[in-house]
N, C-alpha and C positions, 0 to 999 in steps of 0.2 A: 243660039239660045234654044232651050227646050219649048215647043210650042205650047203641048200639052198644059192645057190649065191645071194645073195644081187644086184637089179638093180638098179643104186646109181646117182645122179647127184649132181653135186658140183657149188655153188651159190657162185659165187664173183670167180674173174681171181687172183686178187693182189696176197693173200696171199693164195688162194683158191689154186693158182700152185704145192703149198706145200703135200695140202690134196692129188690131182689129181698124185702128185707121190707114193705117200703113197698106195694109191689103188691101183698102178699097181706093189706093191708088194705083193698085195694079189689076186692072179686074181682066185686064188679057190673059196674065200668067195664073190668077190665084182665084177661088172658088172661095166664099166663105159658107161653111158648111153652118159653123155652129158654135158654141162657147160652152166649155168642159166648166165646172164649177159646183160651189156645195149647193144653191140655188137661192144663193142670198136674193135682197131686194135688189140691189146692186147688179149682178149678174141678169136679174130677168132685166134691169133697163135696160143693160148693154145689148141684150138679146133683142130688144122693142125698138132701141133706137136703129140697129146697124139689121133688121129685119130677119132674125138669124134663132135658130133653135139654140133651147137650154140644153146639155146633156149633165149628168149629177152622179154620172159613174163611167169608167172606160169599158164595162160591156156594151153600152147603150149606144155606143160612135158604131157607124154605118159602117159598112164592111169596103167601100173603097175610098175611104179615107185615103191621100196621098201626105200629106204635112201636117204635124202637130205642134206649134208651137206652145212648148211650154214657160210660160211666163208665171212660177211657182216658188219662192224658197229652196232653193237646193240644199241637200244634203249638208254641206260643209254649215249655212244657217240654218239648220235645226229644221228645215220643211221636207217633205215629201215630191220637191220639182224631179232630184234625180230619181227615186222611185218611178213614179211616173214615166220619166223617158224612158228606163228598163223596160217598161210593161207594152210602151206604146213602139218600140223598136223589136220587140218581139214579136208584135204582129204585124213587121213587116210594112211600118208608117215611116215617111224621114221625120226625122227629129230636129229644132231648132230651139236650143235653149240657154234662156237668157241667161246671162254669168251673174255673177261668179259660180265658180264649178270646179269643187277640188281635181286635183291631179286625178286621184285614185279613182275618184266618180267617173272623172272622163275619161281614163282609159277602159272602164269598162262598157261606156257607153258603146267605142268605136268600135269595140271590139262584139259588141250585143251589135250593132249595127254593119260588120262586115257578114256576121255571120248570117245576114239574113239580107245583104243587098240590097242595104238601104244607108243614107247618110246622115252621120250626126255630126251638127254644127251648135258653134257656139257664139249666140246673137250678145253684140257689144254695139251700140248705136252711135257711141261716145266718136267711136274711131267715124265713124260717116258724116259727124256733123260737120259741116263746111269749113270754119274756124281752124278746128284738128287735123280736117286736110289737106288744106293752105298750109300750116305750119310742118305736115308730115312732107311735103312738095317741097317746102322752103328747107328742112331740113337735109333733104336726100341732095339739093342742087347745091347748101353751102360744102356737103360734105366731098364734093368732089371738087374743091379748090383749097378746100382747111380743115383740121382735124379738130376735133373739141377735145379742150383744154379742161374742161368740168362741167355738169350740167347742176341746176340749183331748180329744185322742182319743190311746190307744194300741195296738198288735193285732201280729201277729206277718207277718214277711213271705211267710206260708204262704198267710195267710188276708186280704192286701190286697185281693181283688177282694172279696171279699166285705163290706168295709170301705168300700170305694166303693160298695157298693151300698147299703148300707147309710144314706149320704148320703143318694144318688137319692133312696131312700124320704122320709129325713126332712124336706130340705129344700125348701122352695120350686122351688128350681134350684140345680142346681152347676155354673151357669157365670155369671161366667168363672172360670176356675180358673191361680190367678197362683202360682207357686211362690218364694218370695222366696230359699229359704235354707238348707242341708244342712248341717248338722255332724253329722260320723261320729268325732266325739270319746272314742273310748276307752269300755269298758263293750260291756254287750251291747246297746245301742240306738242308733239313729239318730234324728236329729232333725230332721222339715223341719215349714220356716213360709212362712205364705204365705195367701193368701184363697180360699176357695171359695163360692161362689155370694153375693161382696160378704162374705164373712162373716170376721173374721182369726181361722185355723186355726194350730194345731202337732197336728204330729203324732210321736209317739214309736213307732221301729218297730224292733223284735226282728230283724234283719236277721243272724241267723245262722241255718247250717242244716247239719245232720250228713250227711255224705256219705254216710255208712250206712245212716241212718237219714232222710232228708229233710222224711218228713211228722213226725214226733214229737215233733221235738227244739225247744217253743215253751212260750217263757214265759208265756205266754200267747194267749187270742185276742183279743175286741175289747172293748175300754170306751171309753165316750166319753163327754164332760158337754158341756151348751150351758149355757152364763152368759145369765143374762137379768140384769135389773132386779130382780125379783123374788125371784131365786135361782138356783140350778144345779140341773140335770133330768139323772141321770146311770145310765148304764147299766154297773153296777158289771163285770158280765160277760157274757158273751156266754148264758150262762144264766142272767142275774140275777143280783142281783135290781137292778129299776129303781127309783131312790131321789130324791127331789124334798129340795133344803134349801136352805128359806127363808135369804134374806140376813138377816143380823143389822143391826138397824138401833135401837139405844139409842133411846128415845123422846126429844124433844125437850126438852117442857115439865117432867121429871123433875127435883124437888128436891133429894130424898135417895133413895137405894135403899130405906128403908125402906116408902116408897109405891107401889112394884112391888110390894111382896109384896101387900098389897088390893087392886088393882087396876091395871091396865092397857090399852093398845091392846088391839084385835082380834090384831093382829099376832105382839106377844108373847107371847101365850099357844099360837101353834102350836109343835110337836114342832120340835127343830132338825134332826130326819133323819125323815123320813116314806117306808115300804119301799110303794110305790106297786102294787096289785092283788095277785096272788097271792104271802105273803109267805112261804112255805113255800120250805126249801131242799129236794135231794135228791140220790141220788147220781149217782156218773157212770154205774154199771151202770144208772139207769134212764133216762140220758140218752142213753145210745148204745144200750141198745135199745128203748125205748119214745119217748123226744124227737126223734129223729134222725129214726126211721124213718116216722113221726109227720109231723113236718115234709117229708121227701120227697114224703108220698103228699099235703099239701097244693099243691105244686108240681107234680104230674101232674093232680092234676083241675083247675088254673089251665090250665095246657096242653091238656088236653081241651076245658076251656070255650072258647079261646082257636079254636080248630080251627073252631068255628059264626060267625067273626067275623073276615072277612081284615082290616076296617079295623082294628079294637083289637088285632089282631096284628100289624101293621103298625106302630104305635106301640109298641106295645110293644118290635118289633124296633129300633127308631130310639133307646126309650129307653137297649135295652143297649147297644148301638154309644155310642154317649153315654158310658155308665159303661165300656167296654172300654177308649175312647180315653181316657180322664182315668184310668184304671188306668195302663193305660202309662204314660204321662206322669207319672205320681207312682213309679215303679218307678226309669225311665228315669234320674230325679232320684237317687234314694233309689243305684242302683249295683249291682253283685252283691253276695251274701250272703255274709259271712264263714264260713267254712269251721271245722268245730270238731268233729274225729271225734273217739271214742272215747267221746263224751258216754254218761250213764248214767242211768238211772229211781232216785231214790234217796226212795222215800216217805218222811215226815215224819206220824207219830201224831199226832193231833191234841191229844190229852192233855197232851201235855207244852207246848203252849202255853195251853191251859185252864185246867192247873195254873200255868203262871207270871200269867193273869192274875186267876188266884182270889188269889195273893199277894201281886200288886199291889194288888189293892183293901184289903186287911187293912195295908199298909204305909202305905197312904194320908193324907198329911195336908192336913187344909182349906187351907192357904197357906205361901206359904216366907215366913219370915223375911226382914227386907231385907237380913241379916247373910248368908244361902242365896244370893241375887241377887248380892250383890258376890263371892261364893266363884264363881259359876256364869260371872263374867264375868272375872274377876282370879284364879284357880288354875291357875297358867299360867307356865312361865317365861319370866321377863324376859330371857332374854339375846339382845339383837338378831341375833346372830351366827345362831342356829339358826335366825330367824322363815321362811327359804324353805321347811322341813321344813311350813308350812302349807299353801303353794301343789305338795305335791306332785303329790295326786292329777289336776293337771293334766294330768302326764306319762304319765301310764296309756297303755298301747300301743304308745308312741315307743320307737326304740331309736337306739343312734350313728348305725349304717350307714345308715338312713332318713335322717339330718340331715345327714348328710355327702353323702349321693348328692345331697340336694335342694339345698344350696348351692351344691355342683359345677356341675347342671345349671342354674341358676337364673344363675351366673357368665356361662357360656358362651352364654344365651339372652341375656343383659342387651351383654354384649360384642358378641355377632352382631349386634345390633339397633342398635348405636353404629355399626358399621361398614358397614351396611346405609344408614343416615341419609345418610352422606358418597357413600355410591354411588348415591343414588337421586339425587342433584344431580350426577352425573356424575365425582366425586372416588375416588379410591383402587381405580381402577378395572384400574390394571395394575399387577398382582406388583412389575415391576422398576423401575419408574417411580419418582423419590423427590419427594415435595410436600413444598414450604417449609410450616412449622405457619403461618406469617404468613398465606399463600396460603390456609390451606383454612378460615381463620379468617374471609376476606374471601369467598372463592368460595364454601363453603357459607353465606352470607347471616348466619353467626352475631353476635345482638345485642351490641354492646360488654360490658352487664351479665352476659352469658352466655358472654362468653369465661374467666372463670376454671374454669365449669364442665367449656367441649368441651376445654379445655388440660387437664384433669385427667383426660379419656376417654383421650386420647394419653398419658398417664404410664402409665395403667394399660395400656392395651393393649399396650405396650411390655413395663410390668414382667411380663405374663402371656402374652407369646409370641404375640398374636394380629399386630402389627407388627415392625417394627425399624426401631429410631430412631438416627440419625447427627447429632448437634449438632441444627440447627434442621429436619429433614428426616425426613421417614418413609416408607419403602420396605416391600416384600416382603407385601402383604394379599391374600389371601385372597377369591373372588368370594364373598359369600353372598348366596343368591336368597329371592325370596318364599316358595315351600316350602319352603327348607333353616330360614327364621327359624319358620315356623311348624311345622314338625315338633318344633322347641328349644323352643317354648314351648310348643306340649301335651305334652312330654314333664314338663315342671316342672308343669304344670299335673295332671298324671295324680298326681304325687307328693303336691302341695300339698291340694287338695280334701281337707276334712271333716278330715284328721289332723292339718295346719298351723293352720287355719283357715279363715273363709269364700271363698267361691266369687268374692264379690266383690275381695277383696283382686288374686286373676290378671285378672277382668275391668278392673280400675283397671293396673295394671301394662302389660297388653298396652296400652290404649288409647292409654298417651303412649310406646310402643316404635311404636305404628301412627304417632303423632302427632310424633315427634321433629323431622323437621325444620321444621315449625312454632313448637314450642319454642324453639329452638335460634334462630329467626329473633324471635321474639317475637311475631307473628303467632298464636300459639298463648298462649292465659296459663293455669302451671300450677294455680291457684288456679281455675280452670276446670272443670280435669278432675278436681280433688278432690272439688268442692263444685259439681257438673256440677246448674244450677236453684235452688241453695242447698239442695242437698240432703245429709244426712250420713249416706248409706249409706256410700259410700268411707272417708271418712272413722272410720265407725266399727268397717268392717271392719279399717282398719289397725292403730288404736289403742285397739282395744276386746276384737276378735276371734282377732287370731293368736294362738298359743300363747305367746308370748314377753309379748304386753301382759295373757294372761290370767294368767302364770305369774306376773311383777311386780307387776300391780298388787293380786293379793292377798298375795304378800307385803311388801309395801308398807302395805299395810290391817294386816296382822298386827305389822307394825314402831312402827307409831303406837299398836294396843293394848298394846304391851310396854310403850312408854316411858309409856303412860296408868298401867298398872299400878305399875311402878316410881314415879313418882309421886306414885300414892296410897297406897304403902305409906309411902315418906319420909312424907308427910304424916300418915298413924298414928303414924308413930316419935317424932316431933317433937310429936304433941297430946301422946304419953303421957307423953314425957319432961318437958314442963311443965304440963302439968293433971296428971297422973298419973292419967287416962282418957280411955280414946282408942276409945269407941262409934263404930261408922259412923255413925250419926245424926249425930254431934260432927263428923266427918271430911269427910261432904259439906257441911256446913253450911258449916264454915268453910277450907277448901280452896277456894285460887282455881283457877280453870277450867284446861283441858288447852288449851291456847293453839296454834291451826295456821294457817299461810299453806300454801295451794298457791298458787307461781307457775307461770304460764304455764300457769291448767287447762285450756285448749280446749275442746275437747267434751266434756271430765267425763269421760272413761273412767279416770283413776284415783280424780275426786272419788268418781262411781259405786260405787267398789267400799269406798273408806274408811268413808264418810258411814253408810252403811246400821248398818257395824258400831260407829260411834262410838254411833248411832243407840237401837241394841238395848240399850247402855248408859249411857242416858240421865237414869237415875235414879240412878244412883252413878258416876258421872262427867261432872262437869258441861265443857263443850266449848266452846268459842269457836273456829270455823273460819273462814277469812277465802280464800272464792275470788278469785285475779287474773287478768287474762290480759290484754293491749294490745289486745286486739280488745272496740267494744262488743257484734259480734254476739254473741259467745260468753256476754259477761255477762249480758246480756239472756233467755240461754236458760237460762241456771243458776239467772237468781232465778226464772223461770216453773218451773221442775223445784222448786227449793227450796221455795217461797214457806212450805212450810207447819213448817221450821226453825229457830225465832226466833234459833237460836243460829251461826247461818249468816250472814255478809256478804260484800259484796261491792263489786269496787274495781279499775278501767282502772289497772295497772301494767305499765311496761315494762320491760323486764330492761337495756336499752342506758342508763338512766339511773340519777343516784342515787336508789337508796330513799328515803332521809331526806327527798328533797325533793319523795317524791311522795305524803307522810303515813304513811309507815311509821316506828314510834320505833324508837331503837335498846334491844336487848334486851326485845323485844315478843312474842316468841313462844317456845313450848318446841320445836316442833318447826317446819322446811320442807321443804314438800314440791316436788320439781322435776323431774315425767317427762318426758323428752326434749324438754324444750323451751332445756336450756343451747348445745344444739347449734348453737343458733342467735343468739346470743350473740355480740357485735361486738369486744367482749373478756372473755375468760371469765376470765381473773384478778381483772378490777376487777368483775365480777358477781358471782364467790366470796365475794370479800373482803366486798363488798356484805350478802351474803345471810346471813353467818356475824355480821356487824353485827348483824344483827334477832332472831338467838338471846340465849336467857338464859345467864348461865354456864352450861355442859355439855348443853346442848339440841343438838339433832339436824336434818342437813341430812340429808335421804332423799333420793338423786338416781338418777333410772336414766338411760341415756346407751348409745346403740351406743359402739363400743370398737373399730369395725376399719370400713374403706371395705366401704363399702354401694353397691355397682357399681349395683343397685336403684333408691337413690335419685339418684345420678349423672344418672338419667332422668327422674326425676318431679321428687319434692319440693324437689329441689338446686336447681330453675330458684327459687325463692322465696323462697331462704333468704340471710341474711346473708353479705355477703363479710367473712370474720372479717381480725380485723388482731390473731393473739394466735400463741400457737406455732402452728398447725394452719396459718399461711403458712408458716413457716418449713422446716414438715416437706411443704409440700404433701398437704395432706391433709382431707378434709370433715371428718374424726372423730380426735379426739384417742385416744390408746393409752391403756391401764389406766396406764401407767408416768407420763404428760403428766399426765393427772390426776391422778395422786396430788403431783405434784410440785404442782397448782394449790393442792392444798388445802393441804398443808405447806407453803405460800407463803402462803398465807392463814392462819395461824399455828391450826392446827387441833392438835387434843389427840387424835384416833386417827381413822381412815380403814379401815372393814370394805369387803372387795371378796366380795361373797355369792355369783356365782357363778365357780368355781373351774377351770383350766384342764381337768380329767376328769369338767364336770358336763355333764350331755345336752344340755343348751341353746349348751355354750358355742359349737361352730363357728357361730353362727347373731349371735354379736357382739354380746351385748347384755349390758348389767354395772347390777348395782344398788351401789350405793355409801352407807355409811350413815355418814355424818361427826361427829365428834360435836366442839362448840366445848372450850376448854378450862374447866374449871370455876374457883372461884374461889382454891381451893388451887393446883392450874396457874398460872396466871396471876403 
């Protein structure tokens, strides 16, 4: 260790109070010179209390100065800290300055700092507090028996570098670091996913911040767990405590329970939660001044040791550049912080949660009832009409003028990008000039199968003022350039990101706006750019991820549990009224199953969301679900996700043919299910007619369906889809109106027709409609 007392002055009072107590527990190694500052009232206590000169500029520091800690805003936050270190490195001071600290700042710090042989460090207190490094200990010893299977970390975006440092410490390496994924979905956190160091990570990040108040207003700071094989190894919080719990793993050769109680595994006899080292909680008074200040002064004699060794300060410098760049980069992602003044300190006694769970335990009973079970899963209203009131919390945050701005823009980006197509082949190039449609069919190379698509770009462009059309001829367009299309689509894109949904959903979109006249030519297949390697990231962001497929297909999920409910109460009414007892025991026993087809489920994004919940009641509602869809990739992927469902099947159906004759009976099911895939249906009358066949008297057709031209997929998806031969030629149109539909299914001799969402509900400019049909029953009929 350097003997040498260090003559030290500390830059910034705020948080700089912290350091300045740190030093005067080392008063062997460190010298407190003095406190750099503007000479607030503030700065002179600190100076009064810790016995210490003001200084109020960097000429005025005495000429053998050895350390300066700067505890200041850096650079990347809008302060003058990295300035500062530049200035105090050039005269030949070491430098220790508190983070965060862009990449770019610190590389030139190190480099200001070799050039004049002296050391620049970057003080994180977080990694020293004991908690962190118990858990950084526990983490380096599980890793050499088991690898991690994913880490699930959340912390506040005050304290992200020091979250990534955090990593550094633990893992192996945190590179490469892949960011998959951003949802800033309403609530006060963010969410990205993605791998670090090969590892799949989410992280959850508090990404508000009070203008007022900046540093205070955090829900938190850091926890993180790594999943092994063996369990999860979790650092509850950034003070503890660090917690190890073993996976649960029923023993195998297990006859009856009652052989666990004499004997067992090794296994099962460990604690399901084990508080790892020192299990002792305490307060925050003794965190912020005895843990904080504590952990600083372990970080100044790391930096003094560090001063006897350019090589391992040298690495060391390379390691933080490392964590500085991957900070960004994960910031970068994540976006600016939501803004939330007037926030408030509102403590919460601890007692009165003490008390409520001293009363829970006195309430307590050894098990529910299965009679409890069926109330916990069926107390609930049955009326389909209400079931969106489930999917509300999706809307949290959205408001009209956000979904109307974002369609506006999203219109005029998708239009531009039509008209751009036809100019990049030399077409529609002059205002006054009029092209025969025949002409620009032939000269923009468009494939015969693709001309009902580019004639439908021309109807609209017309109907929305971007042309003017005279009989067969279209005049009067508008140049749009390569800037002008991409300033329209990061404009939608700015809107879309984390509140719409994934990131990927604008990546897929631009790509066949970049790729149209390939498209358009055939040359290009859109089943490509969906499924770009057979991959269903696109794909899932479409149908899985946006607001509108998250918003339907749980209530969709919630529509099947109604009618499951309704069901099984008919089926109590009917045991009672002829046995004259009607036990749930009697009721599942002899009640046949809740009977479902999805057709057309693709990728599962509404099986997805149904299944889980049919799932969870599975012991008092027995279920026969029946996935379709005319593709065998898709089936092939549902029985590998199912397999472990016994009451799950599955079956290559196409919607263009008769059911009946593709082994479907008729009145086979209680309910069908059918997300956006009628759309594409060669005639959607005789598929109605069809699908309403395969219900029982009064069973339910669940159908969601855009409801208005989706300019959108006019680009992408259109190039794949069925050339219909049903009214949707007749009106010229990809998507039939609420009004076409209702008229399919009242043609289909349907007994009531609910339309759920409502011309004044937030979703609706966004054109998407659930429909819940219900056959006629046998009184009807």
């Amino acid at each position: 260790m350097n003997k040498k007392r260090w003559r030290t002055v500390v830059c910034g009072s705020t948080f700089g109070q912290f350091y300045l107590e740190a030093l005067t527990l080392l008063p062997d190694h460190f010298e407190i010179v003095g406190v750099l500052g503007q000479g607030s009232e503030r700065t002179r206590s600190c100076a009064a209390y810790y016995g210490i000169q003001v200084f109020t500029g960097i000429d005025q520091l005495p000429p053998d100065i050895d350390l300066a800690c700067v505890v200041l805003r850096s650079g990347v936050l809008g302060g003058k800290g990295t300035e500062l270190s530049l200035q105090l490195l050039e005269r030949g001071i070491h430098v220790i300055q508190e983070q965060p600290v862009h990449h770019k700042d610190m590389a030139a710090c190190v480099r200001k700092a070799r050039q004049h042989g002296v050391l620049f460090y970057t003080g994180d207190l977080y990694v020293q507090l004991p908690a962190v490094r118990q858990f950084i200990a526990c983490a380096k010893a599980l890793f050499e028996h088991q690898k991690a299977l994913y880490i699930d970390a959340a912390f506040a975006s005050q304290v992200s570098y020091p979250m990534m440092h955090i990593f550094t410490e633990v893992l192996p390496s945190i590179r490469p670091w892949k960011i998959n994924s951003v949802s800033r979905e309403g609530g006060p956190f963010h969410v990205l996913t993605g791998t670090l160091g090969q590892v799949p990570i989410t992280l959850r990040v508090h990404n508000e911040v009070d203008p007022n108040d900046p540093d205070n207003y955090l829900h938190l700071l850091h926890q993180m767990t790594i999943g092994t094989e063996g369990g999860r190894l979790s650092l509850s919080d950034t003070h503890g405590p660090v917690v190890w719990h073993p996976r649960l793993h029923i023993p195998d050769n297990m006859n009856i329970l009652g052989e666990l109680n004499k004997v067992g595994p090794t296994h099962v006899l460990e604690h399901s939660t084990e508080m790892l080292g020192a299990s002792t909680t305490t307060s925050y008074q003794h965190i912020l001044t005895k843990q904080w200040p504590q952990a600083i002064a372990r970080d100044l004699l790391q930096m003094k040791e560090l001063s006897l060794d350019r090589s391992i300060a040298n690495m060391r410098a390379q390691q933080d550049l490392l964590c500085s760049t991957q900070w960004h980069e994960m910031t970068a992602s994540l976006g600016y912080p939501v803004l939330r003044s007037g926030c408030t300190h509102q403590p919460l006694p601890v007692h009165i949660l003490q008390e409520a769970a001293l009363k829970a335990e006195d309430d307590n009973v050894s098990a529910k009832s299965e009679h409890d079970v069926m109330s916990f899963c069926y107390q609930q209203q049955i009326d389909i009409s209400t079931c969106t009131a489930y999917a509300q919390n999706e809307l949290s945050g959205l408001d009209t003028e956000r979904v109307i701005s974002f369609v506006r823009n999203l219109d005029h980006a998708v239009f531009s990008s039509m008209i751009h197509a036809f100019q990049k082949v030399g077409l529609l190039t002059e205002k006054v000039r009029a092209y025969n449609v025949s002409d620009l069919l032939s000269l923009s190379n468009t494939a015969p199968q693709h001309h009902s698509v580019v004639m439908r770009w021309l109807v609209l462009l017309a109907d929305r003022g971007y042309i003017e059309r005279y009989g067969d001829y279209v005049y009067g367009v508008n140049i749009v350039t390569d800037s002008m299309l991409t300033e329209r689509w990061n404009v939608v894109r700015d809107i879309w990101d984390g509140q719409f949904g994934s990131p990927l959903t604008m990546d897929y979109l631009i790509s066949n706006a970049e790729q149209l006249t390939q498209l358009m030519s055939g040359e290009q297949q859109a089943a490509f750019l969906l499924f770009p390697e057979g991959k269903m990231d696109y794909a899932n962001a479409l149908y899985r991820e946006t607001i509108t497929a998250r918003y339907l297909n749980k209530a969709v999920s919630e529509a099947v549990i109604r009618i499951g409910a309704a069901k099984q109460q008919n089926a109590a009414v009917n045991h009672a009224n002829y046995a004259h007892v009607a036990t749930v025991d009697q009721v599942v026993r002899t009640e046949q199953p809740l009977k479902i087809i999805e057709i057309g489920a693709g990728t599962g994004a509404t099986t997805d969301v149904v299944v889980p919940r049919l799932a969870a009641c599975a012991d008092v509602l027995r279920t026969s679900y029946m996935f379709t869809d005319v593709s065998q990739f898709f089936i092939a992927s549902a029985k590998e996700r199912y397999q472990e469902l016994p009451w799950m099947d599955f079956q290559v159906v196409d919607i263009d043919k008769e059911f009946t004759k593709q082994g479907l009976q008729p009145a086979c099911a209680d309910i069908i299910i059918a997300a956006g895939v009628m759309n594409n249906a060669f005639d959607t009358d005789a598929t109605v007619a069809g699908l309403l066949e395969l219900l029982v008297p009064g069973g339910w057709l669940l159908l969601t369906e855009p409801v208005r031209e989706f300019p959108e997929i006019l680009i992408s998806q259109a190039f794949m889809m069925t050339h219909p031969e049903d009214d949707r030629q007749n009106s010229q149109s990809t998507f039939m109106s609420v009004k076409q539909w209702k008229d399919v299914f009242y043609r289909a001799d349907a007994a009531e027709v609910l339309t759920l969402i409502d011309e004044e509900h937030l979703l609706a400019p966004l054109g998407q409609q659930f429909f819940a049909v219900r056959k006629k029953n046998d009184a009807e009929m």
